[in-house]
N, C-alpha and C positions, 0 to 999 in steps of 0.2 A: 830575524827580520832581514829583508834585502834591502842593500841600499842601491841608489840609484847608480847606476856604472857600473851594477857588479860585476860579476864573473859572469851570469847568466844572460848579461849583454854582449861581452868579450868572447862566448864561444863564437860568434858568428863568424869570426875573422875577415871582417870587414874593416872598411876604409879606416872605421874611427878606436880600430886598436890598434892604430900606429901609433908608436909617443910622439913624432915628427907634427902630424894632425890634431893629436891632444894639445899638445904644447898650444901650436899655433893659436886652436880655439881658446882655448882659454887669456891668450893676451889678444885677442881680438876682441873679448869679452870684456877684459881688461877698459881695451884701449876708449871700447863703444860705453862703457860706465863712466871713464874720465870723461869725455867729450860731454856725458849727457848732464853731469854736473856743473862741470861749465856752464852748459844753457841754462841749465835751472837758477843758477846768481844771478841772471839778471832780471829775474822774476821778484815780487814781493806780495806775501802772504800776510794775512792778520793776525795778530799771536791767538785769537781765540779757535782758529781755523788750524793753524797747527798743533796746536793743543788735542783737537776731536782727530786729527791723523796721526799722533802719537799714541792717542788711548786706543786705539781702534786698530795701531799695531800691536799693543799689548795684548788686546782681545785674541787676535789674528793669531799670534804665536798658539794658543792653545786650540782654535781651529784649523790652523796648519799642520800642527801636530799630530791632530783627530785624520784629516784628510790622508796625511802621509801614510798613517797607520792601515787605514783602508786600503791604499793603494798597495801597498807590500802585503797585504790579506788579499788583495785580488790577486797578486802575481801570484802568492803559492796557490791560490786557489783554483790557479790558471783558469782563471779568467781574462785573461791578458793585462795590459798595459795603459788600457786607457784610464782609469781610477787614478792610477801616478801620475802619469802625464798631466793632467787636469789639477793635480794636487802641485806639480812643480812649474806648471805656468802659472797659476793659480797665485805661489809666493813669489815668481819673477817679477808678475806682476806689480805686485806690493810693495816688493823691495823697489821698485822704482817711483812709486808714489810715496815711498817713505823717504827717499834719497831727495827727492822732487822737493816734501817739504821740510826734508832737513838741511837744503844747499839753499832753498829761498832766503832771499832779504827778510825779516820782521818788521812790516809796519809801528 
C-alpha cells in the first residue's frame, strides 16, 4: 500500500521535497493545533454530547481505515488522488472535532 507523502509524491521535485518546507509545515501545523486548542477550553460541552463524539470517533477509526484503503487502491489503480485526498481531509477533519470535544470544559 502507499502512504501518503510517499516516494510517488517526492518524484515531482517540487517545492514540498524540501525538508526546509517539510519542517516548516509541519510546525505550522503544530503551532495552528496548539492555538486551536486553546480556543476550544473556553467552550463547554455536556458529558452526554461528549460521550456520542468519542463513540463516533471509535466508529470513525474503522471507516477511516476503509476510506484510506480505497484511496491507496485508487492511487495503484491510477485513478488518481482524489479517493485519498477526501479520505485524509476527511480524518483532519475529525481529528479537530475530536480535539474540540476533548479540550472542552464538561458541564
Amino acid at each position: 500500500m502507499l502512504a501518503f507523502g510517499s516516494a510517488a509524491a517526492a518524484s515531482d521535485g517540487g517545492i514540498f521535497t524540501n525538508p526546509l518546507i517539510l519542517f516548516l509545515g509541519v510546525l505550522l501545523s503544530i503551532i495552528i493545533f496548539w492555538k486551536f486548542c486553546g480556543w476550544a477550553k473556553k467552550f463547554e460541552l455536556s458529558g452526554g454530547f461528549k460521550k456520542i463524539i468519542f463513540i463516533l470517533t471509535a466508529i470513525g477509526l474503522i471507516g477511516f481505515n476503509v476510506l484510506y484503503s480505497m484511496g491507496n487502491a485508487a492511487i495503484q489503480a491510477g485513478n488518481g488522488w482524489g479517493t485519498a485526498t477526501i479520505a485524509l481531509l476527511a480524518a483532519l477533519v475529525w481529528a479537530f472535532v475530536f480535539a474540540f470535544a476533548l479540550m472542552a470544559e464538561t458541564k
